[in-house]
N, CA, C and O atoms as a GROMACS GRO file, in nm:
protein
  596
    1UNK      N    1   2.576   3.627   0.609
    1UNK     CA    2   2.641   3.596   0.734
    1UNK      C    3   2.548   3.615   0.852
    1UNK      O    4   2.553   3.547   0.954
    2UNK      N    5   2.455   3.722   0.826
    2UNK     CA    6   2.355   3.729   0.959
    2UNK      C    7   2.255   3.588   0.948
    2UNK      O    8   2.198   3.529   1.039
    3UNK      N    9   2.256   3.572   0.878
    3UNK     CA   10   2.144   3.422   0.891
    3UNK      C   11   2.210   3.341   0.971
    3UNK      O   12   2.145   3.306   1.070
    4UNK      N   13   2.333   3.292   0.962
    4UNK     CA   14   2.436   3.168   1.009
    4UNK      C   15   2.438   3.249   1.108
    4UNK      O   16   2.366   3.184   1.184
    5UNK      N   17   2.462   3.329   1.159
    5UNK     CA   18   2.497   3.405   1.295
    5UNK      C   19   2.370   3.371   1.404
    5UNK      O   20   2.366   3.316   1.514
    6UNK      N   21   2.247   3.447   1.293
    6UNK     CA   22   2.118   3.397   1.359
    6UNK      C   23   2.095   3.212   1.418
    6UNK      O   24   2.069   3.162   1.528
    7UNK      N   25   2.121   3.157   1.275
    7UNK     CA   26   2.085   3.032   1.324
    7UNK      C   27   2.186   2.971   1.431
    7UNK      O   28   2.142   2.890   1.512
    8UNK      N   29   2.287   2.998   1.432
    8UNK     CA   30   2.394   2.936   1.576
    8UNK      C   31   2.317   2.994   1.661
    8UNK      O   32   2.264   2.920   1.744
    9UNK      N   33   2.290   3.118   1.666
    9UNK     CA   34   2.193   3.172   1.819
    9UNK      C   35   2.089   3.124   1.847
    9UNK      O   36   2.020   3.123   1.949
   10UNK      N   37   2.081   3.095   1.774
   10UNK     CA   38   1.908   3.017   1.818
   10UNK      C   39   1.864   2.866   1.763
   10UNK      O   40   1.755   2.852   1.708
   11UNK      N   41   1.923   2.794   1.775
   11UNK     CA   42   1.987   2.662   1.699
   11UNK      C   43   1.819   2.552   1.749
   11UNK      O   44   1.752   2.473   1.682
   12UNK      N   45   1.807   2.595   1.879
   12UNK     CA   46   1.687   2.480   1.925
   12UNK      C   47   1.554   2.545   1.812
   12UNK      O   48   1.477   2.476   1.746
   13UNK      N   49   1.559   2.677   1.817
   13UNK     CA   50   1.426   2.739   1.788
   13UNK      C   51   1.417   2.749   1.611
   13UNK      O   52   1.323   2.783   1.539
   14UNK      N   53   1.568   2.701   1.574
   14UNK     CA   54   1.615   2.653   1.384
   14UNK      C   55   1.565   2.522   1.342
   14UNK      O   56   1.490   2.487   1.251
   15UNK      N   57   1.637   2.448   1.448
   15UNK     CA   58   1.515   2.285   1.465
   15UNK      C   59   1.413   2.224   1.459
   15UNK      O   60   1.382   2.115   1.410
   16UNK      N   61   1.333   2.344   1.541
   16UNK     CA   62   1.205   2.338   1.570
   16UNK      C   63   1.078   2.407   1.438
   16UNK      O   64   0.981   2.350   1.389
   17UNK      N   65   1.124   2.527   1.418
   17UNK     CA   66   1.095   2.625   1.274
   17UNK      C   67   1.090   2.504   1.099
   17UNK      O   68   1.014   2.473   1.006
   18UNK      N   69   1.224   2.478   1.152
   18UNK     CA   70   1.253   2.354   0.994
   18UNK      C   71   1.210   2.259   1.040
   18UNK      O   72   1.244   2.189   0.945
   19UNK      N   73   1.148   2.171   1.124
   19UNK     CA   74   1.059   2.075   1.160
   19UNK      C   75   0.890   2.105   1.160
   19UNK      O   76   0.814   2.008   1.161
   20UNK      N   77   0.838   2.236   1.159
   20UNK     CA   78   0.771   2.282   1.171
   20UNK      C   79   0.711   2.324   0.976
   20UNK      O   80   0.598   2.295   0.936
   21UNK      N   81   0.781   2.369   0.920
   21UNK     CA   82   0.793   2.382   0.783
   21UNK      C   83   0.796   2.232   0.702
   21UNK      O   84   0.736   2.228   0.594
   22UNK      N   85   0.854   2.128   0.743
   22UNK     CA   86   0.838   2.051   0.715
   22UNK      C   87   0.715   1.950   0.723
   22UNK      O   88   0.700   1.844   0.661
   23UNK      N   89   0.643   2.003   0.806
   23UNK     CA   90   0.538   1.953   0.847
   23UNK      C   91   0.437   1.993   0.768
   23UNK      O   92   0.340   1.935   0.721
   24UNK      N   93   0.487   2.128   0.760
   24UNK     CA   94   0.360   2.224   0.657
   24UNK      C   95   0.389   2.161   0.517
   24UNK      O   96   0.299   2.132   0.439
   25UNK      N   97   0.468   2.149   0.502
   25UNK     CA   98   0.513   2.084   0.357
   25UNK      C   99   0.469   1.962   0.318
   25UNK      O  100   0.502   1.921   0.206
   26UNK      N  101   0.394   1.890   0.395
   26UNK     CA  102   0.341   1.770   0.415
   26UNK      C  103   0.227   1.767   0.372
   26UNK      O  104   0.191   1.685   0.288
   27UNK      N  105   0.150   1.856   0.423
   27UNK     CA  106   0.022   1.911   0.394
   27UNK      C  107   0.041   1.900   0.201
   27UNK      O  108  -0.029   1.813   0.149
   28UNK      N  109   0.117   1.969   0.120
   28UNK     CA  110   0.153   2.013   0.045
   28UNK      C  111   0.182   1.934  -0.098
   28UNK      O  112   0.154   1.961  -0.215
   29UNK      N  113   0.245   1.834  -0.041
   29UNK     CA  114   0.357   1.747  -0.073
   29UNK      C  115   0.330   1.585  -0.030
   29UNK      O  116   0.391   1.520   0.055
   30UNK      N  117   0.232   1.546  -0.106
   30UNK     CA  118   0.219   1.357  -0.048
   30UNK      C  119   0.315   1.282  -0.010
   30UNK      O  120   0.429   1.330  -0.013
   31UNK      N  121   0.301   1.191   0.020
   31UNK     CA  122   0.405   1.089   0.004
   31UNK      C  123   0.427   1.038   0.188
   31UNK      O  124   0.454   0.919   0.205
   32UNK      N  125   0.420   1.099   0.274
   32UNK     CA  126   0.439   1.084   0.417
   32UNK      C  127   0.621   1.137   0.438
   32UNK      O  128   0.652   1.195   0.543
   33UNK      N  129   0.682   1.122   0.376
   33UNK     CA  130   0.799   1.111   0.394
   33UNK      C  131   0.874   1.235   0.489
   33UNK      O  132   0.976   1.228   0.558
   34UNK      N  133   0.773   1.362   0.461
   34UNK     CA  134   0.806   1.494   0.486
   34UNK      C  135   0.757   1.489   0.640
   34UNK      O  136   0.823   1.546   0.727
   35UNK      N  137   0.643   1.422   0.669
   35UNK     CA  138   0.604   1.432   0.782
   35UNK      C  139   0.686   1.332   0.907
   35UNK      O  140   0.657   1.344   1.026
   36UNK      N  141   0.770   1.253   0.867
   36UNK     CA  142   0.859   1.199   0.958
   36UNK      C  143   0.968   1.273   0.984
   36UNK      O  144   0.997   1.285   1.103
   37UNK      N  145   1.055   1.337   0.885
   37UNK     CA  146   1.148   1.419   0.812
   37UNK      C  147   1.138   1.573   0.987
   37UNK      O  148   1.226   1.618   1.061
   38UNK      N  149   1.002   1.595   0.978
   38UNK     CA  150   0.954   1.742   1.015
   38UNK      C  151   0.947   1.651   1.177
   38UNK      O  152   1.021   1.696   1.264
   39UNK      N  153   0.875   1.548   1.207
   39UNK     CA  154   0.905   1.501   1.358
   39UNK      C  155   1.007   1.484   1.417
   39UNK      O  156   1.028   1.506   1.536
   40UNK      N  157   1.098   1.431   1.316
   40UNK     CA  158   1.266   1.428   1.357
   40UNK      C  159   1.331   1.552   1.407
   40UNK      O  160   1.409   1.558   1.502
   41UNK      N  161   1.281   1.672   1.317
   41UNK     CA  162   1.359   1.765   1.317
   41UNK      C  163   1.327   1.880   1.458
   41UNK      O  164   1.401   1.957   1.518
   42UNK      N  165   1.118   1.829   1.480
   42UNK     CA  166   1.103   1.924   1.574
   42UNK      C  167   1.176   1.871   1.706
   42UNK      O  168   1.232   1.948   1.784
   43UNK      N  169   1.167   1.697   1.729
   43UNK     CA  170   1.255   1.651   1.855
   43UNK      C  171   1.390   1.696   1.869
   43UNK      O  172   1.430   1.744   1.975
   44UNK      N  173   1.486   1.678   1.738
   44UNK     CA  174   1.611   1.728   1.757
   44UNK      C  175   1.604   1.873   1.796
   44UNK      O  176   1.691   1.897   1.880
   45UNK      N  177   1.528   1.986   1.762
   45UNK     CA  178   1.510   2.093   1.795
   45UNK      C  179   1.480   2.075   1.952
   45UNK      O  180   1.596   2.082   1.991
   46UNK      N  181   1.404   2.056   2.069
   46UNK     CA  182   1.377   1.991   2.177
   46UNK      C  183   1.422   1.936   2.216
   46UNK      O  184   1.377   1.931   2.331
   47UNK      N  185   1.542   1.839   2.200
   47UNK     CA  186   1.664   1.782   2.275
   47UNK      C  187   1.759   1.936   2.283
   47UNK      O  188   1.785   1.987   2.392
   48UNK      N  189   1.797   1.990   2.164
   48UNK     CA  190   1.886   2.087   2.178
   48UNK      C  191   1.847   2.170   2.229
   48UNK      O  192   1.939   2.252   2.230
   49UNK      N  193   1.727   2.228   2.299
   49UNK     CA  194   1.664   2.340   2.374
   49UNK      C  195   1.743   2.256   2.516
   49UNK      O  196   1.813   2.332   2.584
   50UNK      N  197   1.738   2.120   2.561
   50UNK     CA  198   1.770   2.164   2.704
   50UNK      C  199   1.878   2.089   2.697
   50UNK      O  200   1.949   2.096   2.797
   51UNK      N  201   1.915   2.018   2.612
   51UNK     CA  202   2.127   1.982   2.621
   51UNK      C  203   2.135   2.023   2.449
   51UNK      O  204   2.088   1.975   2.345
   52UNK      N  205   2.249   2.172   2.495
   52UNK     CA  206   2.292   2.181   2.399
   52UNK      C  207   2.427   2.135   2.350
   52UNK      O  208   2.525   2.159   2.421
   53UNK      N  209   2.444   2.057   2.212
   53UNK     CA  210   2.494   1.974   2.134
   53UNK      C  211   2.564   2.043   2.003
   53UNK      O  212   2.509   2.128   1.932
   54UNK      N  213   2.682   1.996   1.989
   54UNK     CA  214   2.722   2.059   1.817
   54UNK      C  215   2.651   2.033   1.743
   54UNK      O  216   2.557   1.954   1.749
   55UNK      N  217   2.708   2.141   1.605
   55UNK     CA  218   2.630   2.107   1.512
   55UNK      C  219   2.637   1.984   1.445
   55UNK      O  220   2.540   1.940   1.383
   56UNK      N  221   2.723   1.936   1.450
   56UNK     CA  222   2.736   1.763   1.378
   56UNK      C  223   2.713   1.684   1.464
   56UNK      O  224   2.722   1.574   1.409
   57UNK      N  225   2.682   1.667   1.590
   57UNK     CA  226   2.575   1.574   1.638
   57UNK      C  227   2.396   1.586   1.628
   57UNK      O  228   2.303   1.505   1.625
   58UNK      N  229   2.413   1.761   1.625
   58UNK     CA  230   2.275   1.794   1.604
   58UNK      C  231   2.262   1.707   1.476
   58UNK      O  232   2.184   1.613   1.487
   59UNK      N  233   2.318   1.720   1.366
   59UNK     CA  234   2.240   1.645   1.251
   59UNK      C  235   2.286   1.485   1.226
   59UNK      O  236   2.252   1.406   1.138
   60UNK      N  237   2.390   1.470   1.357
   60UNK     CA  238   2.348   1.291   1.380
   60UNK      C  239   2.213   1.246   1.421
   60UNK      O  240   2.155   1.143   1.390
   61UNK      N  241   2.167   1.361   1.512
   61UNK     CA  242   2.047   1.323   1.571
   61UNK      C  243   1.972   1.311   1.504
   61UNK      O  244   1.894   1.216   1.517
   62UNK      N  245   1.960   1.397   1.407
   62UNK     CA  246   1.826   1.449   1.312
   62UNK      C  247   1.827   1.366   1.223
   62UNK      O  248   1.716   1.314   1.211
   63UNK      N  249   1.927   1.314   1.132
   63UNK     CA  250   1.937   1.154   1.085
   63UNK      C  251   1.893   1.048   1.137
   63UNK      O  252   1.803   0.983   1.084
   64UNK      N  253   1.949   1.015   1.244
   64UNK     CA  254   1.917   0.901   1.357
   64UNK      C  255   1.729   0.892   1.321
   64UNK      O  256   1.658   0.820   1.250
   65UNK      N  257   1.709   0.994   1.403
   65UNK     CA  258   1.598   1.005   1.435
   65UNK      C  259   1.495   1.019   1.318
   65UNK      O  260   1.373   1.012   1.329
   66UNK      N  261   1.566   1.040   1.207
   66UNK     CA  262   1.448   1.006   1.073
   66UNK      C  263   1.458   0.866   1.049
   66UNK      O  264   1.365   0.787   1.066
   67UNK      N  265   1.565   0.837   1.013
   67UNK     CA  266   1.591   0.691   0.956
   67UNK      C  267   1.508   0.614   1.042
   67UNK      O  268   1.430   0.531   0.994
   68UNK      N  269   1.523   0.644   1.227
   68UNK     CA  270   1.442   0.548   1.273
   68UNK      C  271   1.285   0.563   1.246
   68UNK      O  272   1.216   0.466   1.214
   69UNK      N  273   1.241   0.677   1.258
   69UNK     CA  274   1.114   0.689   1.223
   69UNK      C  275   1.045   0.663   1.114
   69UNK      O  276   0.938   0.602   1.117
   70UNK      N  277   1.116   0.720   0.978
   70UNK     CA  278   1.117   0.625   0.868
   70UNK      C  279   1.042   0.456   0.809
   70UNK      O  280   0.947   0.408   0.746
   71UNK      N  281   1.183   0.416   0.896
   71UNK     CA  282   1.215   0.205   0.900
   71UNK      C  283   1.061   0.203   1.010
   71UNK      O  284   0.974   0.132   0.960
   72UNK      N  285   1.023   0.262   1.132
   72UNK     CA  286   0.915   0.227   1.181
   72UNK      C  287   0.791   0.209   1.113
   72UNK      O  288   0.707   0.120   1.127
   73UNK      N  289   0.794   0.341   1.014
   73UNK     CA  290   0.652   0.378   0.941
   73UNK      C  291   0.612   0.268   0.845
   73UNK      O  292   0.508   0.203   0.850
   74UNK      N  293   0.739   0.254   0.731
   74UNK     CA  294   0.722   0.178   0.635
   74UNK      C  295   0.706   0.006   0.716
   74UNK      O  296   0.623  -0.068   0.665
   75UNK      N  297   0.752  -0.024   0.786
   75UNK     CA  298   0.748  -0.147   0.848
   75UNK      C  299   0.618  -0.140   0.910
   75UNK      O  300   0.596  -0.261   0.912
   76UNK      N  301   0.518  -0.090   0.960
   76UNK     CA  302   0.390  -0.087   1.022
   76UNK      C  303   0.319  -0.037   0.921
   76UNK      O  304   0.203  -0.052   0.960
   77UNK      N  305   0.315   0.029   0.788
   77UNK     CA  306   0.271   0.041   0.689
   77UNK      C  307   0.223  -0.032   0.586
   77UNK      O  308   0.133  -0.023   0.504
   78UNK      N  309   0.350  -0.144   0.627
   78UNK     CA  310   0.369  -0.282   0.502
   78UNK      C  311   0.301  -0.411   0.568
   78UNK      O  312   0.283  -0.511   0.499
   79UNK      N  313   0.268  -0.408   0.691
   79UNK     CA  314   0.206  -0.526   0.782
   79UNK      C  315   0.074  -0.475   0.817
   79UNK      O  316   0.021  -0.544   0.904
   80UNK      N  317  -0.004  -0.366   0.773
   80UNK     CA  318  -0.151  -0.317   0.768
   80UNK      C  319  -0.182  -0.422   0.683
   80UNK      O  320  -0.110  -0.476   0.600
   81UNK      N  321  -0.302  -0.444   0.715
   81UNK     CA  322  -0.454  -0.505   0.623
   81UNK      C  323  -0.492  -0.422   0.581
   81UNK      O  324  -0.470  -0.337   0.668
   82UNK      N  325  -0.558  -0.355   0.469
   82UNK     CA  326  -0.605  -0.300   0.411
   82UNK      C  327  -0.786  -0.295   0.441
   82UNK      O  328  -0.863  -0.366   0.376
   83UNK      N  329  -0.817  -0.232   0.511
   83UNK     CA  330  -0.952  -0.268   0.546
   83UNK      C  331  -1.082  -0.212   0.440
   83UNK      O  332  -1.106  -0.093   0.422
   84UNK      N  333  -1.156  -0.324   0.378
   84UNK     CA  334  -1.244  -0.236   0.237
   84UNK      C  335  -1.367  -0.351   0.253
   84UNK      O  336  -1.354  -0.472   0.265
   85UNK      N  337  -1.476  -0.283   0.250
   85UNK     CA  338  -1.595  -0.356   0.224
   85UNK      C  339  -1.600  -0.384   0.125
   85UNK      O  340  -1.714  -0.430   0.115
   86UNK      N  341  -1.538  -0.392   0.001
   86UNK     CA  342  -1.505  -0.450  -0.134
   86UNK      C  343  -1.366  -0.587  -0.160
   86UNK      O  344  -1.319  -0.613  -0.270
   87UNK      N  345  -1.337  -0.637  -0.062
   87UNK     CA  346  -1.228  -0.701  -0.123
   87UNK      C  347  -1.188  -0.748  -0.253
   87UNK      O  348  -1.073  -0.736  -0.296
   88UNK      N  349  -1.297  -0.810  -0.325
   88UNK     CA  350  -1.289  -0.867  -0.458
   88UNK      C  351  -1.284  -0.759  -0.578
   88UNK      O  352  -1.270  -0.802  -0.693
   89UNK      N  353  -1.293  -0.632  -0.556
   89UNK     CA  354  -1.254  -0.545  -0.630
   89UNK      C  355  -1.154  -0.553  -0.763
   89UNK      O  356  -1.036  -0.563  -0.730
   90UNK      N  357  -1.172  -0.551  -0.868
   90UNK     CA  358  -1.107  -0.576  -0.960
   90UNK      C  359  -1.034  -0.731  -0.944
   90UNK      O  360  -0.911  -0.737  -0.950
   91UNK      N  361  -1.102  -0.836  -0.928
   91UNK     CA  362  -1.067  -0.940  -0.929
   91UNK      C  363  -1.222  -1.035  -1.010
   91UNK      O  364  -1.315  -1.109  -0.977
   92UNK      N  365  -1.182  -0.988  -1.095
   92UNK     CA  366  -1.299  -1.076  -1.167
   92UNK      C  367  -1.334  -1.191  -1.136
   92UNK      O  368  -1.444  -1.220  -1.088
   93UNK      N  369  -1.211  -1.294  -1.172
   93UNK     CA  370  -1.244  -1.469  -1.141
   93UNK      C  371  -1.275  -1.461  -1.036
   93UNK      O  372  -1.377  -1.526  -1.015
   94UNK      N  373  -1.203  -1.365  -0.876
   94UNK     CA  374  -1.261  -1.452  -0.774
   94UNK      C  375  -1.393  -1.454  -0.759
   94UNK      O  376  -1.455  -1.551  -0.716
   95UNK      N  377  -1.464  -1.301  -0.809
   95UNK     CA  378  -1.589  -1.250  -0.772
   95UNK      C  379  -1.689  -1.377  -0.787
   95UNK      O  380  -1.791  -1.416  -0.730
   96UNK      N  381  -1.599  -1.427  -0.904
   96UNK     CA  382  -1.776  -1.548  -0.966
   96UNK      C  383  -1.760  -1.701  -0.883
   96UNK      O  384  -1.836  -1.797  -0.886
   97UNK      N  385  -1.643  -1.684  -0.816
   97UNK     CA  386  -1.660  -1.836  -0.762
   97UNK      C  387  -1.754  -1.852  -0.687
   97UNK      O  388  -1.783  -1.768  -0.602
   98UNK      N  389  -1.835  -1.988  -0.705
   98UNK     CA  390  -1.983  -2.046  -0.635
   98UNK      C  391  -2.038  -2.015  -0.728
   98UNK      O  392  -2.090  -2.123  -0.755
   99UNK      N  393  -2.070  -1.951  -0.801
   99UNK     CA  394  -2.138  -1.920  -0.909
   99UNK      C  395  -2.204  -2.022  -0.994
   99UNK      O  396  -2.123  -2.112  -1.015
  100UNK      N  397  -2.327  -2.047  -1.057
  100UNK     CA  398  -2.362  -2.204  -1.127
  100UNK      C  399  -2.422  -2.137  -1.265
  100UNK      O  400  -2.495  -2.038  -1.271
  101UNK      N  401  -2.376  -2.210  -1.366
  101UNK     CA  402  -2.382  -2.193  -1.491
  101UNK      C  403  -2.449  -2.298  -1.565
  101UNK      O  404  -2.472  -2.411  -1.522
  102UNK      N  405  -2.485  -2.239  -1.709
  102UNK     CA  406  -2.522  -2.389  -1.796
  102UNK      C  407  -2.422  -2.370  -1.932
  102UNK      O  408  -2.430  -2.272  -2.006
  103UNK      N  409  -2.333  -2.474  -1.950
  103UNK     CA  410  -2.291  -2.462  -2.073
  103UNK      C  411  -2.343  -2.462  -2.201
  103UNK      O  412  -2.405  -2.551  -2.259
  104UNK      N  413  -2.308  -2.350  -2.239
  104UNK     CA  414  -2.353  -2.364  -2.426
  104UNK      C  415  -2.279  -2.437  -2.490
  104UNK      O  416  -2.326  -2.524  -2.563
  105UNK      N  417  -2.155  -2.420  -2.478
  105UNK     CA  418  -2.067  -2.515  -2.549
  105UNK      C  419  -2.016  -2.651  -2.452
  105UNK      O  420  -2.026  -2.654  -2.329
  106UNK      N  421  -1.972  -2.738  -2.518
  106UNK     CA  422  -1.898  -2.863  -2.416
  106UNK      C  423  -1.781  -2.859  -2.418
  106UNK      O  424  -1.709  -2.818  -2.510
  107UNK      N  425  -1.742  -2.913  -2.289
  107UNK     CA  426  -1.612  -2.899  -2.245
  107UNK      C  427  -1.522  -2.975  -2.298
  107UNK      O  428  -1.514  -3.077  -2.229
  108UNK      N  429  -1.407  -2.979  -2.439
  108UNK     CA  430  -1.351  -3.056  -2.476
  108UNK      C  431  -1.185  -3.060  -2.484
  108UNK      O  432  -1.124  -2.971  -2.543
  109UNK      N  433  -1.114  -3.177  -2.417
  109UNK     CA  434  -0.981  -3.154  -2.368
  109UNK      C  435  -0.942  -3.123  -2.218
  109UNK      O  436  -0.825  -3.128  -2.178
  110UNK      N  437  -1.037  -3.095  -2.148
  110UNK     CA  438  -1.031  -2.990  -2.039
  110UNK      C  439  -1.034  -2.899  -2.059
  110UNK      O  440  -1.027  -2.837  -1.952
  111UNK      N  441  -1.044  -2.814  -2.166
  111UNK     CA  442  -1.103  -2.684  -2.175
  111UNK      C  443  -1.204  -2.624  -2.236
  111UNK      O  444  -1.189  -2.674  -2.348
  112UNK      N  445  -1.278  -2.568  -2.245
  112UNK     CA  446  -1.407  -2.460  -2.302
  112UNK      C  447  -1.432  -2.322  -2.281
  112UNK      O  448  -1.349  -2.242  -2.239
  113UNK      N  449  -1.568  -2.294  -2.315
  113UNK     CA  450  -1.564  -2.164  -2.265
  113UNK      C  451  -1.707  -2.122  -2.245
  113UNK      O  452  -1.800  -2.154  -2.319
  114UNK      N  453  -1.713  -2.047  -2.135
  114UNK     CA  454  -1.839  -2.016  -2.095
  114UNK      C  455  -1.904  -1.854  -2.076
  114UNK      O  456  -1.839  -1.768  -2.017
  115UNK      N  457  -2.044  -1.828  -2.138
  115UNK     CA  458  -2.068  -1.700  -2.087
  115UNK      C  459  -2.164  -1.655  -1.983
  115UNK      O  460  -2.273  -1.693  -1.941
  116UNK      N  461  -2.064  -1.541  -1.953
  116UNK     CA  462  -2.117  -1.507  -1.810
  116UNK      C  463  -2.178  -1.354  -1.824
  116UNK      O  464  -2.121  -1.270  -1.895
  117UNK      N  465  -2.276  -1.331  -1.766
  117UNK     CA  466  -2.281  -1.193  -1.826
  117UNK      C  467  -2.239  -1.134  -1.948
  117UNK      O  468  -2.299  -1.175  -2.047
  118UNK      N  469  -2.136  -1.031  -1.970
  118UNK     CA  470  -2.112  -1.014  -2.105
  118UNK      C  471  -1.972  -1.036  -2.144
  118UNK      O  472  -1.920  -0.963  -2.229
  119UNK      N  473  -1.902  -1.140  -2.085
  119UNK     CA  474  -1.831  -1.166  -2.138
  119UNK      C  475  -1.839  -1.380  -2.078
  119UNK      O  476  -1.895  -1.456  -1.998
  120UNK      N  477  -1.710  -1.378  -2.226
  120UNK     CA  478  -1.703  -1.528  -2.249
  120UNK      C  479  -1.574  -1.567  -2.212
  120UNK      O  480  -1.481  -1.554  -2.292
  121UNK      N  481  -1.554  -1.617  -2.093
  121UNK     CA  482  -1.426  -1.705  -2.027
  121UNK      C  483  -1.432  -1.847  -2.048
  121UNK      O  484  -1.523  -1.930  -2.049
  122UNK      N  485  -1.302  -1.848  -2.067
  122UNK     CA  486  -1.225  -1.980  -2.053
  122UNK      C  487  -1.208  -2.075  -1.926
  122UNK      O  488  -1.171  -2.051  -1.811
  123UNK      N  489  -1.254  -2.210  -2.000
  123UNK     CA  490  -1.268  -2.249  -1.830
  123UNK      C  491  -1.201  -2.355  -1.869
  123UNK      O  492  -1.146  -2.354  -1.979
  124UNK      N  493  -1.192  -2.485  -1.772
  124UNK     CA  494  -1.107  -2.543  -1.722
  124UNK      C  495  -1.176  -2.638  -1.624
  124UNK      O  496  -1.186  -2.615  -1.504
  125UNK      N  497  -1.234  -2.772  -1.697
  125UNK     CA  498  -1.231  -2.870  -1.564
  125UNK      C  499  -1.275  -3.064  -1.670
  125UNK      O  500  -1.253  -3.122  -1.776
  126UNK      N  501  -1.315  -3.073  -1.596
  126UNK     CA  502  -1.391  -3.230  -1.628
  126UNK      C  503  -1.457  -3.231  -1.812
  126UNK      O  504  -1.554  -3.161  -1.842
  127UNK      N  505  -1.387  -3.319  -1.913
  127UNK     CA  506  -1.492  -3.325  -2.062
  127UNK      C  507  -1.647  -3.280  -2.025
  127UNK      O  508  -1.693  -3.327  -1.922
  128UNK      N  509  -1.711  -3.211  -2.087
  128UNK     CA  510  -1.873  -3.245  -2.016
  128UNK      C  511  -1.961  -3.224  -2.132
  128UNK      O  512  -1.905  -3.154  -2.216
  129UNK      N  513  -2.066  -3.257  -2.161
  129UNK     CA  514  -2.138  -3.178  -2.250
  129UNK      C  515  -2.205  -3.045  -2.266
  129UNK      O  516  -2.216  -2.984  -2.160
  130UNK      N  517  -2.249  -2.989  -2.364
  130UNK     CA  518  -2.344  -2.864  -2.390
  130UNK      C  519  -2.467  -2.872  -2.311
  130UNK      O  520  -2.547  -2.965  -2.322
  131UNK      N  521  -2.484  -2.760  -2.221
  131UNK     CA  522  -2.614  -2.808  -2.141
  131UNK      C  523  -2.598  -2.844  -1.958
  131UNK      O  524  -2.679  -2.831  -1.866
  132UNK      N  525  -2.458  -2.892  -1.964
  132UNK     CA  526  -2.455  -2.921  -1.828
  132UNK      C  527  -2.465  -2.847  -1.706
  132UNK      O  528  -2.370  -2.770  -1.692
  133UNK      N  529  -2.544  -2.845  -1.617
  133UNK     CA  530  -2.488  -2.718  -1.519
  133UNK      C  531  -2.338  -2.747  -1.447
  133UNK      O  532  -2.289  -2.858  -1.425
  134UNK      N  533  -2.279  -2.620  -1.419
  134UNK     CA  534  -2.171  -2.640  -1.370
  134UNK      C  535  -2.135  -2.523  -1.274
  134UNK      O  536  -2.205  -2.422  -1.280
  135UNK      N  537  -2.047  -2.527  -1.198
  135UNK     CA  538  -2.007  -2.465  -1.072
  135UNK      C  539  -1.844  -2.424  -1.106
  135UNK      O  540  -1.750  -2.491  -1.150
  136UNK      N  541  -1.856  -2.296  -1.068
  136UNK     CA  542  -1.748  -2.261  -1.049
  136UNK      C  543  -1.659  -2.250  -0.927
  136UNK      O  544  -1.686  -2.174  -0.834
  137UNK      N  545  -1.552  -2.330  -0.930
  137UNK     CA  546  -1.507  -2.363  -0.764
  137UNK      C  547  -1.335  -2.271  -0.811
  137UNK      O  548  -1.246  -2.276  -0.726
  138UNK      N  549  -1.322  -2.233  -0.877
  138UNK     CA  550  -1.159  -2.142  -0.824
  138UNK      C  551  -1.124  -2.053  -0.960
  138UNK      O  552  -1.209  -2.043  -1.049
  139UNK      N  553  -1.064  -2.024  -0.965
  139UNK     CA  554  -0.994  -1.948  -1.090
  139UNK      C  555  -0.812  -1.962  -1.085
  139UNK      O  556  -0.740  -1.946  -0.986
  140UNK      N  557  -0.775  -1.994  -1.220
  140UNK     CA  558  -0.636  -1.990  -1.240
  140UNK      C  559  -0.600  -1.856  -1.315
  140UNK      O  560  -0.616  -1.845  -1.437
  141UNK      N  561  -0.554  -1.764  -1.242
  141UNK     CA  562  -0.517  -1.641  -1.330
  141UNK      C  563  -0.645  -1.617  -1.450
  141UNK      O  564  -0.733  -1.556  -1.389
  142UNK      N  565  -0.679  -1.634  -1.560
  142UNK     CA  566  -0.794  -1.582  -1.632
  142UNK      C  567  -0.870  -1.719  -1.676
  142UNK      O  568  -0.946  -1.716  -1.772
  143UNK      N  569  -0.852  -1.818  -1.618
  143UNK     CA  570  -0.933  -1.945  -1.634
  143UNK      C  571  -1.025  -1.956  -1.550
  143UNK      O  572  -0.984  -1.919  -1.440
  144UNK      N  573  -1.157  -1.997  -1.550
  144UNK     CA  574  -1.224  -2.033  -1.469
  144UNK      C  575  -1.247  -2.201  -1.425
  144UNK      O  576  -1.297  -2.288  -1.497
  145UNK      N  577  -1.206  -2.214  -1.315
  145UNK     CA  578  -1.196  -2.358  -1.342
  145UNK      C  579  -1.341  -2.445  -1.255
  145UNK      O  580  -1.360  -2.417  -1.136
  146UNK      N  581  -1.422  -2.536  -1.317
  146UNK     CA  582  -1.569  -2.559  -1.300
  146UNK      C  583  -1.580  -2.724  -1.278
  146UNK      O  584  -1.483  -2.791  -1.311
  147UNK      N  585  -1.683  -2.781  -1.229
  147UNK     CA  586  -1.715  -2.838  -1.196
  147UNK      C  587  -1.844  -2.877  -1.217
  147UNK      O  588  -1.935  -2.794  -1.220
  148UNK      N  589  -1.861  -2.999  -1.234
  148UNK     CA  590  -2.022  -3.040  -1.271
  148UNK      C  591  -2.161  -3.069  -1.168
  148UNK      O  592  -2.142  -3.152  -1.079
  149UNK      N  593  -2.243  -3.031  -1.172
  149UNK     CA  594  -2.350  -3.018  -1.052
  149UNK      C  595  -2.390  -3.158  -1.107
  149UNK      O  596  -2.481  -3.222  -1.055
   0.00000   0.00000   0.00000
């Protein structure tokens, strides 16, 4: 009962403490979620320091004020570019497009297969013969699709 006694007495400085812990918990605990959670809670703590409010608006606020912060984060989170001096990173096909080759085998049906380094892909373009040089202009999911110089 002295805790609840405590925390009604001091309700801005309960706000502020569990917004504050939450923050530390962040540190702790990945995810970001804790650290919006802990901003919400230190403002609602700081509104209730100079208009004090019940307790069930206090934790309208403290809702309010996550959810909005929340919907902000993930929405400016999800519309970042990803900024990397690697883009092609684990994207094999795109890496090799422009790339010029000589076929060992010929291209029959529209399809063959060609090696590149140490491995042998499937490609995709014009009948051609053994021998031809060829260019790689796109990739279909694990096809390479080529073109004749």
């Amino acid at each position: 009962m002295q805790i609840i006694e405590f925390l009604s007495e001091n309700t801005p400085w309960s706000w502020i403490m569990a917004g504050l812990i939450l923050l530390a918990l962040e540190l702790v605990v990945p995810g970001g979620y804790l650290l919006w959670l802990g901003i919400a809670g230190v403002l609602t703590g700081l509104l209730v320091l100079f208009q004090p409010l019940d307790w069930p608006v206090q934790w309208l606020v403290f809702g309010t004020l996550s959810l909005i912060s929340i919907l902000i984060w993930v929405r400016f989170s999800r519309n970042r570019a990803a900024n990397t001096d690697r883009p092609l990173l684990n994207q094999r096909a795109e890496q090799l497009v422009g790339r010029q080759a000589v076929l060992d085998r010929p291209i029959e049906g529209g399809f063959g297969r060609l090696a590149l380094g140490d491995s042998i892909w499937r490609i995709a373009g014009p009948d051609l013969p053994a021998g031809q040089k060829v260019r790689i202009v796109g990739a279909d999911g694990p096809v390479l699709l080529v073109e004749a110089i």
